[in-house]
C-alpha positions as CSV (number, residue, x, y, z in Angstrom):
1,X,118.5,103.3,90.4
2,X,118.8,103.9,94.2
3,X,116.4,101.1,95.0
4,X,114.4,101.6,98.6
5,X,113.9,98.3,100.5
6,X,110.0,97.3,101.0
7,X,110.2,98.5,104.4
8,X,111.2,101.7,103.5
9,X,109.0,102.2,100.3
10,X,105.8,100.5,102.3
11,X,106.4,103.5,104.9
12,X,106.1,105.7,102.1
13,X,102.9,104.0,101.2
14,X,101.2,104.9,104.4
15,X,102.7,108.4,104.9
16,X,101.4,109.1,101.3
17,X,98.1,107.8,102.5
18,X,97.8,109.9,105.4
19,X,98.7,113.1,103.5
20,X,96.3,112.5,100.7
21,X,93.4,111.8,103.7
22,X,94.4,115.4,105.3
23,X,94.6,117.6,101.6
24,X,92.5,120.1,101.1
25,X,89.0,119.6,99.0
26,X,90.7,122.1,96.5
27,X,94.0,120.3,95.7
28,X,92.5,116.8,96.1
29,X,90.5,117.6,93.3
30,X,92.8,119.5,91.1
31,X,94.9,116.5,91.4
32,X,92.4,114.0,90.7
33,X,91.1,116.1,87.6
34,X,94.3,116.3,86.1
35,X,95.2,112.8,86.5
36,X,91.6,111.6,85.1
37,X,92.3,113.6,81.8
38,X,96.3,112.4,81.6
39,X,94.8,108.9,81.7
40,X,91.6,109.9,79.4
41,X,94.4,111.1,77.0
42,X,97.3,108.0,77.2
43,X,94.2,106.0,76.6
44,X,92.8,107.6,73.4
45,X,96.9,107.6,72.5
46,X,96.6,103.8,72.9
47,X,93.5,103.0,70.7
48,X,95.0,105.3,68.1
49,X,98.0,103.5,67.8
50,X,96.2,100.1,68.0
51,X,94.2,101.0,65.0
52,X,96.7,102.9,62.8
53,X,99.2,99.8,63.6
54,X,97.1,97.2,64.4
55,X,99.0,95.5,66.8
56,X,97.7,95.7,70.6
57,X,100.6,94.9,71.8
58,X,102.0,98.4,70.1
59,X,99.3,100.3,72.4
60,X,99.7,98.2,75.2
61,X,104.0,99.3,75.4
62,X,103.4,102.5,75.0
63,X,99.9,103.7,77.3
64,X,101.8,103.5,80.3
65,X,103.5,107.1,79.5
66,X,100.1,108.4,80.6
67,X,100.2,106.8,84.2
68,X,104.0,108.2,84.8
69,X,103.6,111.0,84.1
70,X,100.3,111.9,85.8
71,X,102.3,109.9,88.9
72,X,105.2,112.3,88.3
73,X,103.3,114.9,88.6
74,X,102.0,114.2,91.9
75,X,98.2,113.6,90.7
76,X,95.7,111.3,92.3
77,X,93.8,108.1,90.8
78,X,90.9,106.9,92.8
79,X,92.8,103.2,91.7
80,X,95.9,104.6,94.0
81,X,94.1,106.0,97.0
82,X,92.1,102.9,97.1
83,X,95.2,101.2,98.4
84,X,97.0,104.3,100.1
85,X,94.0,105.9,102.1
86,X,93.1,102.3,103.8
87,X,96.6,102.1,105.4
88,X,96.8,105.0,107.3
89,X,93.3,104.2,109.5
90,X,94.7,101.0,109.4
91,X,98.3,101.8,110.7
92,X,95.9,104.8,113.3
93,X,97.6,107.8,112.0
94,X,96.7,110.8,114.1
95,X,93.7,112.2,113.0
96,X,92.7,109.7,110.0
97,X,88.8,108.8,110.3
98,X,86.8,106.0,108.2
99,X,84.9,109.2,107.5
100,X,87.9,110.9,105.8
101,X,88.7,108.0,104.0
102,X,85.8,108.4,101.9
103,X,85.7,111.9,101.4
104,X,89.2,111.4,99.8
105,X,87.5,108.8,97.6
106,X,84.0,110.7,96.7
107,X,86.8,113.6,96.0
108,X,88.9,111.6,93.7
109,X,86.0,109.7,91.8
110,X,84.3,113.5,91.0
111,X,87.7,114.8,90.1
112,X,88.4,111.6,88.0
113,X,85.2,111.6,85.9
114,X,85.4,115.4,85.2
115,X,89.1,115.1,83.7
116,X,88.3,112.0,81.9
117,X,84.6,113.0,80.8
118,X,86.5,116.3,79.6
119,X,88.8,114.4,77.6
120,X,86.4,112.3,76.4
121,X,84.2,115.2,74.6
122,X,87.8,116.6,73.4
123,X,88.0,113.2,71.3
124,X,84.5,113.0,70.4
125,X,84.7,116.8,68.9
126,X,88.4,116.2,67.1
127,X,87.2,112.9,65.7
128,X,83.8,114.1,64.2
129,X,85.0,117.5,63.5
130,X,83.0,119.3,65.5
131,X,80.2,116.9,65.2
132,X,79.8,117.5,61.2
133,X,81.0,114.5,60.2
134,X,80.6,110.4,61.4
135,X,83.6,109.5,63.7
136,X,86.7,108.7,62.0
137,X,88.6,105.0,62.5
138,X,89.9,106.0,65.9
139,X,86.6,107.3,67.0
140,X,84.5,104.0,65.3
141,X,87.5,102.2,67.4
142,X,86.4,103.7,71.1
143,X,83.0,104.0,70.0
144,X,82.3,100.4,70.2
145,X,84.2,99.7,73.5
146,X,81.1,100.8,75.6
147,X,79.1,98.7,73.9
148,X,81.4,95.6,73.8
149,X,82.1,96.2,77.6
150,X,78.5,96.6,78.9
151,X,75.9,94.5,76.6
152,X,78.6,92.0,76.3
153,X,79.0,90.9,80.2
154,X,75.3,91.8,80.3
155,X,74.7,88.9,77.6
156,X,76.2,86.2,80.4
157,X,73.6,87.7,83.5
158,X,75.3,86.8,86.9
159,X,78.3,85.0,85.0
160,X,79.2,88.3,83.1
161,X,78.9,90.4,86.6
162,X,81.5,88.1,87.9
163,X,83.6,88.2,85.3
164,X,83.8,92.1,85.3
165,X,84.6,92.2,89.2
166,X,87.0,90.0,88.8
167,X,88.8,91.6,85.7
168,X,88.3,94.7,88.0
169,X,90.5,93.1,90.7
170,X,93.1,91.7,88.5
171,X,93.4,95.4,87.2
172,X,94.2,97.3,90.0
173,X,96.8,94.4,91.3
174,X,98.3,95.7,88.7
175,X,97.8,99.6,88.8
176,X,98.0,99.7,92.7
177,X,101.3,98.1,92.0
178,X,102.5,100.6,89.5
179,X,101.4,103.1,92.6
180,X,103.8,101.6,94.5
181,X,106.5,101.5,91.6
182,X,106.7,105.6,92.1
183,X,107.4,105.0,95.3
184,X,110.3,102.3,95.0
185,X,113.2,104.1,93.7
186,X,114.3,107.5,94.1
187,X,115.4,108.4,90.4
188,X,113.1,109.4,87.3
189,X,114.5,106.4,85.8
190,X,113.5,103.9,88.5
191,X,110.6,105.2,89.2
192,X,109.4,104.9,85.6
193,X,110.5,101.8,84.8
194,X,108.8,100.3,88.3
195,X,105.9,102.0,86.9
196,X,105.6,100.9,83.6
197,X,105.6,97.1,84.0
198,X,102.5,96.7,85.9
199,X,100.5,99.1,83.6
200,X,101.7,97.7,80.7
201,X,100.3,94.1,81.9
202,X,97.3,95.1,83.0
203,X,96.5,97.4,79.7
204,X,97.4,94.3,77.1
205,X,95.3,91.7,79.3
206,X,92.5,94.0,78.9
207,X,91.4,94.2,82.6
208,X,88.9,96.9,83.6
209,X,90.3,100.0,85.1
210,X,87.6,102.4,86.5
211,X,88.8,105.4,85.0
212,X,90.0,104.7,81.8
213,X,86.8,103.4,81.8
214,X,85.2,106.7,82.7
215,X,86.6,107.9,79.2
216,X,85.9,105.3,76.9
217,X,82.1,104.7,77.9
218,X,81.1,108.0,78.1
219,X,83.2,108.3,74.4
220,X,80.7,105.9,73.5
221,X,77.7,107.5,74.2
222,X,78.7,110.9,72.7
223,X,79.7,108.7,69.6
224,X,76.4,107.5,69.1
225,X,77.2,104.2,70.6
226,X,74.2,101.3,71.2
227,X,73.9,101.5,75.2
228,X,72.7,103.3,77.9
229,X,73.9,104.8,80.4
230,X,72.5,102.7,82.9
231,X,74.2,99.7,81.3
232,X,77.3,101.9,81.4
233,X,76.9,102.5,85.5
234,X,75.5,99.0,86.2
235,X,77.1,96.5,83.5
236,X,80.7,98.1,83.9
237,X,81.7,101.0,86.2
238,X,80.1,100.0,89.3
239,X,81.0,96.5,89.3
240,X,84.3,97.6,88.4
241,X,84.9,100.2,90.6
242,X,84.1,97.7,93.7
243,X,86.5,95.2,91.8
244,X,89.4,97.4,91.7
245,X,89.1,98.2,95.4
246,X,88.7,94.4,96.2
247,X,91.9,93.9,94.1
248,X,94.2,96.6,94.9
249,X,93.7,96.6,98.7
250,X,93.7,92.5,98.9
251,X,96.7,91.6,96.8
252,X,99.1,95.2,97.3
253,X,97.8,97.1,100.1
254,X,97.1,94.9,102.9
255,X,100.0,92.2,101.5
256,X,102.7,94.5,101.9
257,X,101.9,96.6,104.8
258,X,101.3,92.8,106.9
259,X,104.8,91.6,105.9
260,X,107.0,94.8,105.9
261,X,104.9,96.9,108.6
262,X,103.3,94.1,110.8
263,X,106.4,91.7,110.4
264,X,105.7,88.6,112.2
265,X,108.0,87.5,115.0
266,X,111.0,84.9,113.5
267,X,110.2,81.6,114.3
268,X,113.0,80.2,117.0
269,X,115.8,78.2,115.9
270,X,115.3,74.1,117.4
């Protein structure tokens, strides 16, 4: 599956970094939009099967066709750039600001929500018909996700906040590492299969992942679903936005460029 070493593949990470800090505004967010919507979509794809099958694990195998192909495609998730921006300023690539950083990241967030939030009113309209009818199983299914996700860690106070950041983090381990699973093979068939693993992981265990997230709450509320958007903003996607940066620079980014980019000096032989 022509495998690339880490050196080589952790190269990648940061030339991929730098180029997504220097796109343009337009292409950033066409990329971003697109892969919000791919995701919105693999995830409504997921929850359908869950319910028609009603094994998780069912969903869970099959969401991460969503991810590779948005990742084939060359789109952007604000879970990957988290990871990939950070290493170019770290590694001083001409021209790469702090600043530019997070432009790239406002970019990818508004382009995120906007593909997913699309997405997320396609379902709400095919699920109600057009509003005329109450949701159908699959809708009742994400309809109750905000609400489970937002009250719920709300019900615990500072013990529940915790819990989301951390789920957050363990989340985009997992994504950031599928990010780099495009990047480790130079074949379809490599790349997907590097892919797939991680996402798959990180969609059974039920970890929070900002932008699917950005589908299913906002499904909730056009659904009729008991929250608000405040608990929505504070009781899930800012905790877990901050978590999945936490996560996916701590444990991939910054792991991997230290010990194939920054490779410490062998210790001397007695």
């Amino acid at each position: 599956m022509a495998y690339l070493v880490p050196s080589e593949f952790v190269a990648k990470m940061v030339d991929a970094g730098e180029s997504k800090i220097h796109m343009s505004t337009r292409d950033t967010l066409i990329r971003s939009y697109m892969a919000g919507a791919i995701l919105a979509l693999a995830a409504w794809f997921a929850i359908t099967i869950n319910v028609q099958t009603g094994q998780p694990l069912a969903g869970a195998v099959l969401f991460p066709v969503g991810f590779c192909i948005l990742y084939l495609l060359g789109f952007d998730l604000l879970t990957g750039v988290f990871v990939l921006a950070p290493l170019a300023l770290i590694d001083k690539r001409p021209g790469v600001t702090a600043a530019g950083v997070l432009r790239n990241w406002g970019l990818v967030f508004t382009g995120n929500f906007a593909g997913a939030f699309t997405v997320a009113a396609m379902m709400a309209i095919v699920t109600t018909f057009g509003f005329s009818t109450e949701p159908n199983a699959v809708g009742k299914a994400i309809g109750v996700i905000g609400e489970s996700r937002t009250l719920g860690y709300a019900h615990y106070g500072a013990a529940g906040m915790l819990t989301l950041f951390v789920r957050g983090m363990l989340c985009n381990w997992m994504v950031s590492t599928g990010v780099v699973g495009a990047m480790i093979s130079t074949t379809v068939g490599g790349k997907v299969l590097a892919m797939w693993m991680p996402i798959m992981l990180f969609f059974y265990m039920t970890f929070e992942h900002s932008i699917v997230n950005m589908f299913l709450f906002p499904s909730g509320l056009l659904l009729g679903g008991h929250f608000t958007i405040m608990d929505y903003l504070i009781w899930n996607e800012i905790p877990t936005v901050l978590g999945n940066l936490v996560g996916g620079l701590s444990f991939t980014g910054l792991t991997l460029y230290a010990t194939h980019v920054k490779t410490a000096r062998k210790r001397a032989i007695a």
